[in-house]
C-alpha positions, 0 to 999 in steps of 0.5 A: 500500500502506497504511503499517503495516497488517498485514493488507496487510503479511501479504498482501505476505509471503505473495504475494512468492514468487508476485510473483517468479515472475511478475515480478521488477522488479515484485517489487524495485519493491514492496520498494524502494517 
């Protein structure tokens, strides 16, 4: 994920409740990255 992008960072928002349905430890792993 490219640093300071907002569309990137837009898209992860959008996507994070759909993330944690799917895949929680994926999830904390992509807000922890």
């Amino acid at each position: 994920m490219t640093t300071g992008d907002p569309a990137r960072e837009f898209t992860m928002i959008q996507s994070a409740p759909l993330m944690l349905l799917a895949d929680p430890d994926a999830f904390v792993s992509v807000q922890l990255a």
